[in-house]
N, C-alpha and C positions, 0 to 999 in steps of 0.2 A: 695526957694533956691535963693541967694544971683547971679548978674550976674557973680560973680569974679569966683562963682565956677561952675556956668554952664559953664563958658569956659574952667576953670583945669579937667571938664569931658572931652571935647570935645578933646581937648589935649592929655588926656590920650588914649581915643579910639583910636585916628589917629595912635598913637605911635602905639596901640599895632597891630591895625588893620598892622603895614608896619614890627611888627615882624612877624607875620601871615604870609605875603608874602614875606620875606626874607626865611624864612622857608621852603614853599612851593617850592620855585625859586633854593634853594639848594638842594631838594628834586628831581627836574626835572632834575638838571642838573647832580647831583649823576647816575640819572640812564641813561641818555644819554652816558656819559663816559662809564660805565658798555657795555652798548648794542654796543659801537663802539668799544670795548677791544674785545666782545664775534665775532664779525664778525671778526676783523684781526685774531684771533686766529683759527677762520674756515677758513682764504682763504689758505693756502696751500691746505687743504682739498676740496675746490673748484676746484683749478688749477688742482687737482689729476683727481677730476669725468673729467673732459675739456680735459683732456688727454687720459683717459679711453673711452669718448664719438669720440675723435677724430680716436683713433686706430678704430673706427667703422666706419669710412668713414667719420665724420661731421668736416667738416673745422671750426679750433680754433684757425686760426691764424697762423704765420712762422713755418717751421718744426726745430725740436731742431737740432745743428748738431752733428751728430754723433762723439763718441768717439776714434778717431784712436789710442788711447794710446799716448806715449812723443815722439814716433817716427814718428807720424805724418800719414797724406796716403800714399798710393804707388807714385803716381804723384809729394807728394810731397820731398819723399824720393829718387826716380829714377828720374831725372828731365829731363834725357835724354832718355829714356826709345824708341824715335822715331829711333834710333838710330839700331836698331835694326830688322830682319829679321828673323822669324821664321818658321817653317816648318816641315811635319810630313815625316817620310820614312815611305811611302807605303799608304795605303788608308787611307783616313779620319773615314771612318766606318770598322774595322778589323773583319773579318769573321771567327768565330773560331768554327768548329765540337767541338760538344757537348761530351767530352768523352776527347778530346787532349790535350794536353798540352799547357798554352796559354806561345804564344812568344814573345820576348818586341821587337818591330819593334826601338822605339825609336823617336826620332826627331833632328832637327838640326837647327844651327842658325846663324846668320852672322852678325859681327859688321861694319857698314859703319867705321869703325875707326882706326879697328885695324885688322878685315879679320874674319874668321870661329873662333868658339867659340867650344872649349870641355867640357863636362861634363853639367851635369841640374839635378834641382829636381822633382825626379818623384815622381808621389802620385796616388792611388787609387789598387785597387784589383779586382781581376777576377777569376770567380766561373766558371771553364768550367764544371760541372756537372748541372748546373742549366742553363738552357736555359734564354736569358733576354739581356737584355744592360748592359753594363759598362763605368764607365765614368775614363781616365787615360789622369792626366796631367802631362805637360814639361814648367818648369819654369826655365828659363836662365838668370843671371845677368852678370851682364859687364859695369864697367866704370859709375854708377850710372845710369843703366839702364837695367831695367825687363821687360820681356817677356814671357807672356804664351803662351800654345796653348795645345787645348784637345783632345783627341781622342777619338769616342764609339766605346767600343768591343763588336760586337754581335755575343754571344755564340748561334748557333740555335745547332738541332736536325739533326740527320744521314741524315733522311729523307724532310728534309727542299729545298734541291736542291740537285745538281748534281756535284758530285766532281771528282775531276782530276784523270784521268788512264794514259794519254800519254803522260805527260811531260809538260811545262811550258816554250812558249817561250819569249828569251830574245830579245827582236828588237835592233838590232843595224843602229845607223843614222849617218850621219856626219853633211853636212852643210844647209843649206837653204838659198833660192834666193826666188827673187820677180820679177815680169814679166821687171818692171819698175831697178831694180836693178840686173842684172845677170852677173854671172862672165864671162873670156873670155874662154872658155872650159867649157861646161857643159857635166858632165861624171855619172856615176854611185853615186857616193857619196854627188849626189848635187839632192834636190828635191824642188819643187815649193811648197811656203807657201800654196798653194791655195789647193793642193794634201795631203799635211801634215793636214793641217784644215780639209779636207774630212775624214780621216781616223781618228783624233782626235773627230769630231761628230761622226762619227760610233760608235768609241768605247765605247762613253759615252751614246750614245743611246740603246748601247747592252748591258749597263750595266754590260763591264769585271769589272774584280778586280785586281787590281796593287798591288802584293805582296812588302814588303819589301825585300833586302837581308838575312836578319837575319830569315825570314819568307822560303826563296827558300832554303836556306840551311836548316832548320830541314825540311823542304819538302824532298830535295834530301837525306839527311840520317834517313828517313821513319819515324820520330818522329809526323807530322802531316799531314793533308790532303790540299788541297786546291782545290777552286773553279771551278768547268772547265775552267767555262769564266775567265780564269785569263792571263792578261800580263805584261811582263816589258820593258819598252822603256830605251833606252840608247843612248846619243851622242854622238860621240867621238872629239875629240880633243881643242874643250872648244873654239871657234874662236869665230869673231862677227858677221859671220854672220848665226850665229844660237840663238847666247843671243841673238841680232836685230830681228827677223822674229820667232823664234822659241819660245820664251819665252814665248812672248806674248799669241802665239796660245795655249802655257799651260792652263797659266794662264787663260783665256777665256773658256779653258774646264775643266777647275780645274782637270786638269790631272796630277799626279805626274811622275817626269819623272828623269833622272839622267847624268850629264853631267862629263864625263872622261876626266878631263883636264890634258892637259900637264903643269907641273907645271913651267920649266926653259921660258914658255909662257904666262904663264897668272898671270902677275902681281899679288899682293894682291887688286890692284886698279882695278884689271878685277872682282875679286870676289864679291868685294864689291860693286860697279856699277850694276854689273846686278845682284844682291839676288832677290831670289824670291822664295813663299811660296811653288811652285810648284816644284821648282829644286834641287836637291839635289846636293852637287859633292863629284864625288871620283878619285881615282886618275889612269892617263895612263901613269906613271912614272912622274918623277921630269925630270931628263933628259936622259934618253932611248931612244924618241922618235927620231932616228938620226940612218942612216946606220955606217955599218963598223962589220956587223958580217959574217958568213958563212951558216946556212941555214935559211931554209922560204927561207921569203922575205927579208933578208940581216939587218937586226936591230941589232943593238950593242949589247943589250942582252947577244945574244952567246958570246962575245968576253970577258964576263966578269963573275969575278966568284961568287961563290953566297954570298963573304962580299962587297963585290961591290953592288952587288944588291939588299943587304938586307939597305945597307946605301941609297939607292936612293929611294925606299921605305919607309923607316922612315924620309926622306924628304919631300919626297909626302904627308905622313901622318900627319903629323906638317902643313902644308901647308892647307888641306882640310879639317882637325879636326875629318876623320873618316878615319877606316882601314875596311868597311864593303866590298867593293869591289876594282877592280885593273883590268883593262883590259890591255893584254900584247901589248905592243906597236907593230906593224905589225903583229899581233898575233902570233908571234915565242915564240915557249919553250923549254927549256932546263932544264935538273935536276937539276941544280942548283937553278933555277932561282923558280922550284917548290916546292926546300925548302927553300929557302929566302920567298917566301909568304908565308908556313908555318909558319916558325916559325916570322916574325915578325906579326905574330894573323890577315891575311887577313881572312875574310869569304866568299868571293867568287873571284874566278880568272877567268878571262877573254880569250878564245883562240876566235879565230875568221872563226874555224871548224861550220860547218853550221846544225843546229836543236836544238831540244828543250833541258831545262833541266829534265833530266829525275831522277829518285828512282835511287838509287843506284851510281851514277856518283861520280867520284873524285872533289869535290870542288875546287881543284887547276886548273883546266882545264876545268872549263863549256862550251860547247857551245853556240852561240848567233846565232841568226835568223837575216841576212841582207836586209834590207831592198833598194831595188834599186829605185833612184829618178823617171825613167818612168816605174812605177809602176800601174796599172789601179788601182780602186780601190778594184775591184773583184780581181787583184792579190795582193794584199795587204791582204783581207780579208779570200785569202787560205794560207797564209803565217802564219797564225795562228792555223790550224788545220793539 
């Protein structure tokens, strides 16, 4: 073989030797493509298990944020939502015999803004044949701002405790002082925070039960039972120095409690000021509270007839945003004045006749239990039996 064509061999091999590995090199990289297509195609499929693995406790990273819909969350919907004070009539835990009829106590709420709030949406249901908890809520909007608050009903058994035969007293208060702060005459209707505190841990030590209004009345028209250990506290005439000294002492015993304002007195700025989860208010007239009648104790009332006094009451009502209760201003009453609370839909009226509410009683004219500021704490504590 000639050298010209040992070299046009050598020539040739190289060539074909570099299609060989062009071949080969398309080959590898055909299937590296393939194996990088087959992975993106599994990672959702990955991210799924990572998600699946996470719901099991194993941290994968940020949590996704939840979905509120177009309308966003509540915080961000309500922006004002602080604005707001809310609150249950009557106990936080409702006590319902196993057999009765359960009663909606309700709740109540107050805008720093604009004063008391009417109306909420209630949710939940209650099986008073089956013994157990129930869960019923009170949700209130106002001026872009929501407020809940829950209640549990516990449905027990006949036999579960001891229920009420004698009646259901209503404590009546007026003002409170502080040893450091006392007014110039201290009389009957004036008691030391430190006296009120004493009786407010009792109660909650002895584990009473604070009925709602809505509650004492189907009590008094025999539709259900209630608790022995049951009371209800009341203030009368809505001043400061009971929201100042009193409120607090509630609040601190998570006691619920209900203060009877004079409305032609307490500002919408007085309401709004002192809200609090424990307080309830109702009304001791709009403006009633003022002599110029003839019996009792000389309260304008008598002197007026009952469209007078049905209009000063749907004041009051507007004012407070509840018509559950009404205590007579110097507790004077007149027929008129017993159907003006009728018919403008009070559920309990106020005399300031002394004992409990008992079965049977006219709801326009309940008694209340008084409470006197030098009160021991032993006479305080038969003032309930």
């Amino acid at each position: 073989m000639s050298r010209r064509e040992m070299s046009n061999n050598r020539i040739a091999f190289r060539l074909g030797l570099l299609v060989v590995l062009a071949v080969v090199l398309a080959i590898f990289v055909s299937a590296m493509e393939k194996k990088l297509d087959a992975r993106e195609q599994a990672a959702p499929e990955s991210g799924q298990e990572q998600q699946e693995q996470g719901d099991q406790g194993e941290p994968v990273g940020p949590p996704e944020t939840p979905d509120t819909g177009s309308d966003g969350s509540d915080a961000e919907q309500y922006p004002d939502s602080d604005h707001l004070t809310v609150g249950l009539k009557g106990s936080k835990i409702a006590i319902v015999r196993q057999g009765d009829p359960y009663i909606e106590s309700g709740a109540f709420a107050v805008d720093d803004r604009t004063g008391a709030l009417t109306g909420c949406e209630i949710k939940g249901s209650v099986d008073t044949s089956t013994p157990g908890d129930y869960t019923v809520s009170y949700t209130f909007t106002s001026e872009n701002a929501k407020a809940t608050v829950e209640r549990t009903v516990r449905v027990v058994p006949e036999s579960a405790m001891e229920w009420d035969s004698d009646g259901i007293p209503v404590l009546m208060y007026h003002w409170v002082y502080t040893e450091t702060d006392q007014p110039g005459e201290i009389n009957g209707n004036w008691i030391l925070n430190t006296d009120l505190e004493d009786q407010l841990r009792w109660l909650k030590e002895n584990d009473y039960y604070h009925p709602s209004f809505s509650e004492l009345r189907a009590y008094a028209d025999g539709q259900i039972s209630l608790p022995a250990k049951s009371v209800i506290l009341t203030f009368d005439d809505g001043v400061w120095a009971f929201f100042n000294y009193g409120v607090p002492l509630l609040e601190q015993y998570e006691t619920p409690a209900v203060a009877f304002i004079i409305g032609v007195n307490a500002e919408e700025e007085d309401l709004t000021k002192y809200a609090s989860p424990y307080m309830e208010y109702e009304s001791h007239s709009y403006n009633m509270h003022q002599p110029g009648g003839y019996i009792g104790h000389g309260g304008i009332i008598s002197a007026m007839t009952q469209e007078e006094i049905e209009a000063d009451l749907r004041e009051a009502i507007a004012l407070t945003g509840s018509s559950d209760a009404f205590a007579y201003p110097y507790g004077d009453v007149t027929d008129d004045a017993i159907y003006a609370v009728e018919n403008v839909g009070i559920k309990c009226a106020f005399t300031t006749e002394y004992g409990p509410v008992e079965r049977g009683m006219d709801f326009r004219q309940f008694p209340r239990v008084r409470i006197q500021g030098d009160y021991s704490l032993d006479g305080f504590i038969a003032s309930l039996f």
